[in-house]
Each structure stands twice: as C-alpha cells, then as structure tokens.
C-alpha positions as CSV (number, residue, x, y, z in Angstrom):
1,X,-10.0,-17.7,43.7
2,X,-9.8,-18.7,47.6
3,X,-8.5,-14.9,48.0
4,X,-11.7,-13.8,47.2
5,X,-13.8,-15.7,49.9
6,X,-11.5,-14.1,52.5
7,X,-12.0,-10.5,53.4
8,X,-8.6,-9.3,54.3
9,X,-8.8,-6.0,52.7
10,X,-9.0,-2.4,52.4
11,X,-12.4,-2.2,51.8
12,X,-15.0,-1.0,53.7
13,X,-15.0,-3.9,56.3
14,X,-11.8,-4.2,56.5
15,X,-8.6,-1.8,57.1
16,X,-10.6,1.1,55.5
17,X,-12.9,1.4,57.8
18,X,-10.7,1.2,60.8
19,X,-8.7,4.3,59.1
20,X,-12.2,6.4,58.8
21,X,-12.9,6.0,62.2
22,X,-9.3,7.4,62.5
23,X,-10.0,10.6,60.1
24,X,-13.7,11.2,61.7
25,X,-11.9,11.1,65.3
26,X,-9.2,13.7,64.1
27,X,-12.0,15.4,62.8
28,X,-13.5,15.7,65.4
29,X,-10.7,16.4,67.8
30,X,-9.8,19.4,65.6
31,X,-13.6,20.7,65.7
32,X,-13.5,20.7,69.4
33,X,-10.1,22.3,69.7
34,X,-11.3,25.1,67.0
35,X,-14.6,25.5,69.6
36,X,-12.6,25.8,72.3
37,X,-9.8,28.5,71.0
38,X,-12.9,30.6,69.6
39,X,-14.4,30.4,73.1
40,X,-11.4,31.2,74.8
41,X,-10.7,34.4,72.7
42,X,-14.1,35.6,73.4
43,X,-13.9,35.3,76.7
44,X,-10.8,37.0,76.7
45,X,-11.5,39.8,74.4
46,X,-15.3,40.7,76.5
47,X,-13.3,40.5,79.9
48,X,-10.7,43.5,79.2
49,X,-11.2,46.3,81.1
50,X,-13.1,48.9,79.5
51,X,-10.1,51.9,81.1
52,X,-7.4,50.8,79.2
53,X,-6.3,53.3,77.2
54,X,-7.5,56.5,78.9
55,X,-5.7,58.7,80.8
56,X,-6.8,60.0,84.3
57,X,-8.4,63.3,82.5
58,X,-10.7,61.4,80.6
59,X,-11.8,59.5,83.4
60,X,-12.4,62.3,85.6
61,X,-14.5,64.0,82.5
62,X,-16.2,61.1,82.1
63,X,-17.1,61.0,85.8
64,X,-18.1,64.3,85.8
65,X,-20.3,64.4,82.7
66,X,-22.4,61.2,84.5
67,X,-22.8,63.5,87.7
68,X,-21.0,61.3,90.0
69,X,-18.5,64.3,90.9
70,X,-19.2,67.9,91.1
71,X,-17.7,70.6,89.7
72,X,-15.7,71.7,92.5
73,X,-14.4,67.9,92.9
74,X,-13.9,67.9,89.1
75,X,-11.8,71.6,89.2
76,X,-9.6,70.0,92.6
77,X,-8.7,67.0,91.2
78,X,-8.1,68.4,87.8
79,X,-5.4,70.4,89.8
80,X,-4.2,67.4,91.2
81,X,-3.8,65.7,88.4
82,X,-1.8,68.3,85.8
C-alpha cells in the first residue's frame, strides 16, 4: 500500500527516535543533578567545624592534653570559665 513506502511513523526513524533522544537527555539531566546534590552534601558535611558540640571545658582539656597550655593556664582559665 502507498502507506508503506512513506515513513511517517513511530518507528525508529521516525517520532520514536526523536522521543529517545528526549528520555536519554532527561536521563541525563537527572544523572548530573544526582552528581551534583552528592557533591554538594560532601562538601558540606567535610566543611563543619570540627567544635561544634563541645563545651569550653573540653576544649581547654583538649588543649591542655596536646601541650599547647600549661597547667597553670589550664587551672586559671578553668576558674574563669565555671
């Protein structure tokens, strides 16, 4: 029949393929957005600082136990600080 010597179709030269090239672009679109979020959240979850959460006693044990005050720093700002 003369319908078959025309291509007008669904197939894969036809509308079909123009809607693949749709789906792989979503596809794709998605991926990137997925790539991004996880990169973001990384990002965000290595960058917080590593004080939050402790109080200034812990701090200043912490400061002491690495040497960085001594212990008659440590004792006076104890004071200060209770």
């Amino acid at each position: 029949m003369w319908w078959d010597a025309c291509d007008w179709g669904w197939g894969w030269h036809g509308w079909g393929m123009g809607l693949m090239g749709l789906l792989w672009l979503v596809l794709f679109i998605v991926a990137a957005a997925a790539v991004v979020h996880w990169v973001v959240t990384t990002v965000r979850s290595s960058t917080k600082p590593v004080l939050a959460g402790k109080s200034a006693l812990d701090l200043l044990k912490q400061r002491y136990a690495r040497g960085e005050i001594s212990s008659d720093e440590f004792t006076r700002i104890r004071q200060d600080i209770e």
